[in-house]
C-alpha positions in Angstrom: 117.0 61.2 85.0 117.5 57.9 83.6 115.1 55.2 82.7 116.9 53.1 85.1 117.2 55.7 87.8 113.4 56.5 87.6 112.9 52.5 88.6 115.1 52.6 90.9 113.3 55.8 92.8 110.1 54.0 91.7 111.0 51.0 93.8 112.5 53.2 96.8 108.6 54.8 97.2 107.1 51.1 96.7 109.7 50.0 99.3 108.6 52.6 101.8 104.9 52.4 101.7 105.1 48.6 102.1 107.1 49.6 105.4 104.5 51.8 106.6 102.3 49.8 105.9 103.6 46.7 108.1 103.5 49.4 111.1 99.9 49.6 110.1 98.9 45.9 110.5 101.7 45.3 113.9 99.5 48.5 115.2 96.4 46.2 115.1 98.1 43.0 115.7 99.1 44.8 119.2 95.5 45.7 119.8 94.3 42.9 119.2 96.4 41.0 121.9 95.9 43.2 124.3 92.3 44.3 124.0 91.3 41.8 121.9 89.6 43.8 119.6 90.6 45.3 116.3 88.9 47.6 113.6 89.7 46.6 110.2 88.2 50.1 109.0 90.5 51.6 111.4 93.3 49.9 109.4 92.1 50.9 105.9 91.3 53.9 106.7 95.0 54.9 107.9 96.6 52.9 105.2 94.2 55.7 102.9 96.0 58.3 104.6 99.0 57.0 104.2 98.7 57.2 100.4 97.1 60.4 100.4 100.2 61.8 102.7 103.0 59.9 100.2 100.7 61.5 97.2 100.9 64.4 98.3 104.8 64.7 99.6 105.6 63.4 95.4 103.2 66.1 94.0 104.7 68.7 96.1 108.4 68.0 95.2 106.9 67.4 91.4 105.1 71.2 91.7 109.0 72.3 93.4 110.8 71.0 90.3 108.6 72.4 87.7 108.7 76.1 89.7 112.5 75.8 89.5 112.4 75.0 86.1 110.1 77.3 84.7 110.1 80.3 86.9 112.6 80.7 90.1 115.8 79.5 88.2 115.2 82.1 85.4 117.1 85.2 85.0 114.0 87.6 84.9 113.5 86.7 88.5 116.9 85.9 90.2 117.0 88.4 91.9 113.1 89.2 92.4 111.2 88.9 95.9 108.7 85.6 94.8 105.8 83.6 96.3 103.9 80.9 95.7 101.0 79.1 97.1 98.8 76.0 95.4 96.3 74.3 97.2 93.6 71.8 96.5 90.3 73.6 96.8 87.9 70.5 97.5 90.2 69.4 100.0 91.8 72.3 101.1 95.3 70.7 101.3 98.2 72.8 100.4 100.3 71.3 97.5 103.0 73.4 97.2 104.3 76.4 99.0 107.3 78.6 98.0 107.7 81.5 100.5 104.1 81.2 100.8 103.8 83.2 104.2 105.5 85.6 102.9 104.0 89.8 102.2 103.9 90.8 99.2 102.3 94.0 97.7 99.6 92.5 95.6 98.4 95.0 92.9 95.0 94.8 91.7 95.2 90.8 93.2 93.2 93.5 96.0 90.1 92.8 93.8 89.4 89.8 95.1 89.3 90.9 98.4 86.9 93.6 97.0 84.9 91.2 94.7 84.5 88.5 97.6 83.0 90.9 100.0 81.1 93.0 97.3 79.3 89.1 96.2 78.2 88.6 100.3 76.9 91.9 100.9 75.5 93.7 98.2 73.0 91.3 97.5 71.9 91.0 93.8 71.7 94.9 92.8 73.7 97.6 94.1 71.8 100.7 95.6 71.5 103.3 93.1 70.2 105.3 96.2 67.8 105.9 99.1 65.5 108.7 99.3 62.5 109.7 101.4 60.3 112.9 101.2 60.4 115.8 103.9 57.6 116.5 105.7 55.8 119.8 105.1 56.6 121.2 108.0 60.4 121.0 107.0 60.4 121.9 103.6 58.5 125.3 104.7 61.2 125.8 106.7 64.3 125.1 103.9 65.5 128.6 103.7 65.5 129.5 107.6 68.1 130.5 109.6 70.7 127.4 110.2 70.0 128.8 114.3 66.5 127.2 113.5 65.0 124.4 115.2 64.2 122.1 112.1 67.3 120.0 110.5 66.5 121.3 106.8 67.0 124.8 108.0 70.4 123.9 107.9 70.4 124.1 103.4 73.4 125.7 102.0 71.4 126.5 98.9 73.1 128.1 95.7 71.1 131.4 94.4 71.1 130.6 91.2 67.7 130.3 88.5 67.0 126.4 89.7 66.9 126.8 93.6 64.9 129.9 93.0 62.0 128.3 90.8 62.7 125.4 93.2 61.9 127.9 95.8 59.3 129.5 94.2 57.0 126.0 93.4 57.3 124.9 97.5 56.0 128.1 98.6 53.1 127.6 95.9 52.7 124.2 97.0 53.3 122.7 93.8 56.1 121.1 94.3 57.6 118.1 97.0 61.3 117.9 97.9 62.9 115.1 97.7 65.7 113.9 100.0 68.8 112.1 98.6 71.2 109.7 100.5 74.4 109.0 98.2 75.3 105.5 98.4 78.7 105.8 96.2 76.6 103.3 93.2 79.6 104.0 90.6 76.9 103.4 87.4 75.1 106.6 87.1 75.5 107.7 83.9 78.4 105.5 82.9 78.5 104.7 80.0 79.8 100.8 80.3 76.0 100.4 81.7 72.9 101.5 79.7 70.6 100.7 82.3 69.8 104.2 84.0 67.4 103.5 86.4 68.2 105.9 88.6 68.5 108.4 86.2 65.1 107.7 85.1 63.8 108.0 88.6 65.2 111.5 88.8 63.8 112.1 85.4 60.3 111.7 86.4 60.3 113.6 89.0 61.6 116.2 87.9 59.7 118.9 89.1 60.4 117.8 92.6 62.9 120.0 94.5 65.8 117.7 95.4 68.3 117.8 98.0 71.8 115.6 98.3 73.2 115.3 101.6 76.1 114.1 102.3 77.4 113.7 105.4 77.6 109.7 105.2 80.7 110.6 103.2 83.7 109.5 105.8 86.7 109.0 103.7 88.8 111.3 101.0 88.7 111.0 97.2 92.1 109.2 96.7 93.4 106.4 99.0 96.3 105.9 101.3 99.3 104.9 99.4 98.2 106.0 95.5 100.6 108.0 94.0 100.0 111.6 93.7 101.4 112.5 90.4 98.6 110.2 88.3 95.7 112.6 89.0 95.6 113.0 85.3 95.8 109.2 84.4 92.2 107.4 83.9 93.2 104.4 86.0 92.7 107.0 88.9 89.3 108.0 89.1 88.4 110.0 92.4 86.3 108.0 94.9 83.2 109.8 95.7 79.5 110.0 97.5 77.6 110.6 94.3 79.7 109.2 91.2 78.9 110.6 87.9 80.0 109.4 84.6 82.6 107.1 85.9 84.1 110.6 87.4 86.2 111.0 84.6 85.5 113.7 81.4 85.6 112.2 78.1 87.1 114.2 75.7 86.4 113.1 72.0 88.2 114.8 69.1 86.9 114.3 65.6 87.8 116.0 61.9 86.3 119.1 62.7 85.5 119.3 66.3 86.1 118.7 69.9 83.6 117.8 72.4 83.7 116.6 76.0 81.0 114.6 78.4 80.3 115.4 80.9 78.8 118.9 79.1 79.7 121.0 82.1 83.1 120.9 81.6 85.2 123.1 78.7 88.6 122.1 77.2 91.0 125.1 77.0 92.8 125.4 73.5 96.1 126.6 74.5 97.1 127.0 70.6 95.5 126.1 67.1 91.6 124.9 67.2 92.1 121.9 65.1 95.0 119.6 66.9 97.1 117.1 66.0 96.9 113.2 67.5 100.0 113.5 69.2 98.5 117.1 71.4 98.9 116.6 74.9 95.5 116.6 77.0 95.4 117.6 80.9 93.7 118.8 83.7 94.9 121.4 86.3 96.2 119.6 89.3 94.0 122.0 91.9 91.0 122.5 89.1 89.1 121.2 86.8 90.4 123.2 84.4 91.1 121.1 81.3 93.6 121.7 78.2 94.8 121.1 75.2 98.3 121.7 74.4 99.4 121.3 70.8 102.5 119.1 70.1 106.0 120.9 69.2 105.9 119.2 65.9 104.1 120.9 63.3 101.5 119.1 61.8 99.0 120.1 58.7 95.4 120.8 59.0 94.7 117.6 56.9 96.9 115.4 58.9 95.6 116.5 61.4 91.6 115.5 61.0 92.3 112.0 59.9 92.1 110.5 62.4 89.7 110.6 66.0 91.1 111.0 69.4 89.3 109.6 73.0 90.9 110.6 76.2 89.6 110.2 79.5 90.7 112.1 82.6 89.6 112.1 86.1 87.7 115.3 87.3 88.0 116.7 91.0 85.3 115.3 92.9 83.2 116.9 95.6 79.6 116.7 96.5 78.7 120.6 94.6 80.5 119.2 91.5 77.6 116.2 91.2 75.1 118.9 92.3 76.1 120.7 89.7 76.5 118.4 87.1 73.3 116.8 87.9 72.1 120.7 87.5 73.4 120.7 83.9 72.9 117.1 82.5 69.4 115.8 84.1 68.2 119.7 84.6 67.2 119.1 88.1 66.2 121.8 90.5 69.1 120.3 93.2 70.8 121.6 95.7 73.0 120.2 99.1 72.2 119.6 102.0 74.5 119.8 105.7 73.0 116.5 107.7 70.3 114.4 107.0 67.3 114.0 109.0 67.0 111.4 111.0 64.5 108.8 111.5 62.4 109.0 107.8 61.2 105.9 106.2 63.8 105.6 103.3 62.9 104.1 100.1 65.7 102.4 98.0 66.3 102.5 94.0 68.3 99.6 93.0 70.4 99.9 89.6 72.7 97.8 88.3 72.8 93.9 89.0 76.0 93.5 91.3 77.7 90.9 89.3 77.3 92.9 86.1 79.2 95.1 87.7 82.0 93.1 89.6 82.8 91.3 85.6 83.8 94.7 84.2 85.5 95.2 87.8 87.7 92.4 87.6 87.8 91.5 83.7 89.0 95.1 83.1 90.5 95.8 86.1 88.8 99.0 86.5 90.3 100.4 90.1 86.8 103.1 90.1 84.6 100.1 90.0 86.7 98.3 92.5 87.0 101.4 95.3 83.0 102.3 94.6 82.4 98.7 95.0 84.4 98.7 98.6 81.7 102.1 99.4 79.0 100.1 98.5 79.7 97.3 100.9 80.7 100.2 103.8 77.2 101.5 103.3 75.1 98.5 102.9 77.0 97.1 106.5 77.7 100.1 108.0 75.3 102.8 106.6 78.6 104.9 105.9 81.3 105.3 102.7 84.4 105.2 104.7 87.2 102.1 103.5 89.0 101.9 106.4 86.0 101.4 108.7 84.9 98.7 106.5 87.8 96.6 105.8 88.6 96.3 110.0 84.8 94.8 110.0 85.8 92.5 107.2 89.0 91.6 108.7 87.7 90.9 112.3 85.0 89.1 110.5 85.0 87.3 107.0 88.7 87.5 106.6 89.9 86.6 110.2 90.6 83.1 109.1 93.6 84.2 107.1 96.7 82.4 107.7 98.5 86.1 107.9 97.0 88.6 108.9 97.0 91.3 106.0 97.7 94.7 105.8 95.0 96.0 103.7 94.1 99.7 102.9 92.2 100.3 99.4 89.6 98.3 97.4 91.4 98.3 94.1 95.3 97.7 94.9 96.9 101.1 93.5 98.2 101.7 97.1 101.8 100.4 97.6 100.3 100.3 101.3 98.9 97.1 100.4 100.7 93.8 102.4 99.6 90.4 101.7 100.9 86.9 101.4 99.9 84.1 98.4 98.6 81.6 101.1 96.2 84.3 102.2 95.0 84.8 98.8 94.7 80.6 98.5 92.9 80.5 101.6 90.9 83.4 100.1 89.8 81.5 97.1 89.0 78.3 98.8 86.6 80.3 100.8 85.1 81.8 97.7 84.2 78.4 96.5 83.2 77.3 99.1 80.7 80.1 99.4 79.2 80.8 95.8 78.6 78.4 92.8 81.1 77.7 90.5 79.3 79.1 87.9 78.9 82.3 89.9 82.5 82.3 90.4 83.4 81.9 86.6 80.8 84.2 85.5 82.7 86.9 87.1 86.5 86.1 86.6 88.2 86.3 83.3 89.7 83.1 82.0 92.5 82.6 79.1 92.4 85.2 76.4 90.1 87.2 78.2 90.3 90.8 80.0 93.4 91.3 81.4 94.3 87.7 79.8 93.8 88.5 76.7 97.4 87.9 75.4 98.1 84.8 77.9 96.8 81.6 78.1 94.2 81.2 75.3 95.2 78.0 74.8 94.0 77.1 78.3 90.8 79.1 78.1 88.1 77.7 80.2 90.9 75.8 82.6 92.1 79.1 84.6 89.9 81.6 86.1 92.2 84.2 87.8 93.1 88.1 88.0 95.9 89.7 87.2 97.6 92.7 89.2 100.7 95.1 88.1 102.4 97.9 89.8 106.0 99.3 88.7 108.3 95.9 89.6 105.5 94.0 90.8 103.4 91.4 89.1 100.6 89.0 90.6 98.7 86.3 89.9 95.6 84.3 91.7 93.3 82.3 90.8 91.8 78.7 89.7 93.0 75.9 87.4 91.4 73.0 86.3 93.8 69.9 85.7 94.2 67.7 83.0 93.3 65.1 85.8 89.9 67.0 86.6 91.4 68.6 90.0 90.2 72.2 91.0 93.6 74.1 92.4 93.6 77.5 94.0 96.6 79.2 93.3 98.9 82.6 94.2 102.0 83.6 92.2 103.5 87.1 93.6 106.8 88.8 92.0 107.9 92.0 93.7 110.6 94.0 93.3 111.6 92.8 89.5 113.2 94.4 86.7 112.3 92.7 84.0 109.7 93.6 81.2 106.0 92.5 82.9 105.5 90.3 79.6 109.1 88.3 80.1 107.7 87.4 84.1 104.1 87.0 82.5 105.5 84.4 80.5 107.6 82.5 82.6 104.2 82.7 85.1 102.1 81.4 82.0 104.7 78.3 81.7 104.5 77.2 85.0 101.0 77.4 85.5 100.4 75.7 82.1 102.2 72.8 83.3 100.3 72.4 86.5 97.0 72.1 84.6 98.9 69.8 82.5 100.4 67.7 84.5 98.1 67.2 87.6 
């Protein structure tokens, strides 16, 4: 646009607010003459919102241009299903909207429903778990009939050398059984957290006789909507009652060796003992049953061992597999147990601090920490580990203010089940700081150059705060900017259904957002 045309526009606006601005003043020229009263705040204080209402009209249509510029006119995402919401979070105005109300299938944007409920409800630690001790009476009476009249009768216990010195040190009185409620804390033994202190709890009492029930276990180890065929992928750790290790076996190849953590599990060598770096590495899809399979390419010893190989892969999860792992690792004299008894004073150890573990959540994206983390506020609200029950309470509840009503079915986003719209996830936002410091808020998301940011935005580190989200054809973004002008937006930008390379749309994102913060 010309420098001419620009005053001309320029003037148009002046024009215009003079105009309404007349109104304002015959307004209380009329009161006055009738009533013979007028207030002159009354007057200022519309002529404010007049401004703020003409402000806001030329920053929307401002925002619209630099969208079409930047982002809806290109290529990359003619043809794409796109949405975008930007809002003021002091004020809670929207600033711009482009098929805002629209559903979109968010990704791992699902965090942040996860994240926001995990920072109300866990508190500051996450339960590592709760136990009690049984009364005598019922721990003389583990090994009855399950017809019995005592609930510990009901022991499924495994004959093998543990349960039967287990065994053996109750009947001498020697030892005290110890009663373990799950409460799905994804940190023991992972090795992101060094801090074991529920591992060191077991440790010292370790010539108690322990027993894990878990029949507050109310859900299945994948979620509705995740896609079958990545059971061997690490992104897809199995949701479970007692997490171990991050559920996933780490298998480590070095020069001369191969080893594998958790120790309980083997690798099968399904052809030479040394292995190339390009060997494929798998798990049965109905076992845990891992293997190696050498690559069709022949490769030389020495080539071979120069170099180191980590692969993680998810292991089938089931209350007997932590048994047993626990077994193996901690050498505990464990077993399971049918159905907890009710009514015992339960004691709680707490392990990791729950913002330590909602950073690595959301800076790494890490969809076990994100579904554990949706457990852990099930049990801490509803004393059960069941996702569905949880997010209806959330939605009746913390999230019925949502200006759509979501469809929302996993803590982590890997289920395509997932519906929601970029002015829920503004609203979302606004509510977060509205409800937790700034700091809090900051100290948790990942900002330019950082996490799942690490290629994007550096140059704006520190003035977005946001988290990412990819499926096949679908890219999000939501989040905070802070503007060149000191404003604090809330912002949503959803691309489904592309076919462009994520980077190209990553980009284009990267452009209009940069020149929000630049401009406004």
């Amino acid at each position: 646009m010309s420098n001419k045309g620009s005053a001309s526009r320029l003037h148009f606006m002046y024009r215009q607010r003079m105009l309404f601005c007349r109104h304002i003043f015959s307004f209380g020229e009329i009161r006055f003459r009738r009533h013979g009263t007028f207030s002159w705040r009354v007057a200022c204080f519309l002529i404010a919102s007049s401004m703020l209402v003409f402000s806001a009209c030329g920053t929307s249509k401002q925002i619209a241009a630099l969208a079409n510029k930047t982002l809806l006119q290109r290529s990359e995402v003619a043809t794409a299903h796109v949405g975008i919401s930007i809002t003021d979070v002091n004020s809670g105005q929207s600033l711009y909207s482009y098929q805002g109300d629209k559903y979109f299938i968010p990704a791992s944007n699902t965090k942040l429903l996860t994240c926001y409920a995990a920072m109300k409800h866990l508190g500051d630690s996450i339960e590592g778990l709760r136990y009690f001790e049984a009364p005598a009476d019922m721990v003389a009476t583990r090994t009855a009939p399950s017809s019995g009249g005592q609930p510990l009768a009901q022991y499924a216990m495994a004959a093998d050398s543990n349960t039967r010195r287990a065994d053996e040190g109750v009947a001498a009185g020697r030892l005290k059984t110890m009663c373990i409620l799950p409460t799905g804390d994804p940190s023991f033994l992972h090795p992101d957290f060094s801090y074991q202190p529920v591992a060191a709890f077991l440790k010292r009492n370790k010539l108690a006789s322990f027993v894990v029930f878990g029949d507050n276990w109310r859900t299945t180890s994948w979620g509705n909507g995740w896609a079958w065929s990545d059971y061997e992928d690490y992104y897809m750790a199995e949701r479970s009652a007692f997490p171990i290790y991050g559920n996933v076996v780490r298998i480590r190849k070095t020069a001369a060796s191969f080893s594998m953590q958790p120790s309980g599990f083997s690798l099968t060598h399904e052809g030479d003992d040394v292995g190339a770096d390009d060997d494929t590495y798998g798990r049965d899809r109905n076992s845990n049953r891992f293997y190696r399979r050498p690559s069709p390419v022949k490769h030389s010893t020495l080539a071979a061992a120069k170099k180191t190989l980590s692969i993680d892969i998810p292991f089938m999860t089931a209350l007997p597999v932590s048994v047993q792992l626990l077994r193996d690792t901690l050498g505990l004299m464990i077993s399971e147990g049918s159905a907890a008894p009710q009514g015992a004073l339960q004691h709680v150890i707490y392990s990791q601090p729950v913002d330590s573990v909602l950073r690595i959540m959301m800076h790494r994206s890490d969809n076990f920490l994100a579904e554990q983390s949706l457990l852990l506020v099930s049990n801490s609200l509803l004393r059960q580990l069941n996702e569905a029950a949880v997010i209806d309470s959330l939605l009746s509840t913390d999230y019925a203010g949502m200006p759509q009503a979501p469809r929302w079915v996993d803590g982590s986003g890997l289920s395509r089940y997932n519906l929601i719209s970029p002015q829920d996830f503004t609203w979302l936002l606004h509510k977060m700081k509205q409800d937790f410091s700034w700091q809090r808020i900051t100290g948790i998301l990942e900002t330019g150059g950082q996490g799942t940011l690490s290629g994007y935005y550096k140059q704006y580190a520190g003035r977005i705060y946001a988290k990412t989200g990819t499926l096949s054809n679908n890219v999000s973004l939501s989040g905070y900017l802070l503007t060149q002008k000191g404003k604090v937006l809330a912002f949503s930008v959803m691309v489904n259904n592309h076919k462009a390379s994520v980077s190209d749309i990553r980009r284009e994102v990267e452009a209009f957002l940069g020149g929000v913060i630049d401009k406004w």
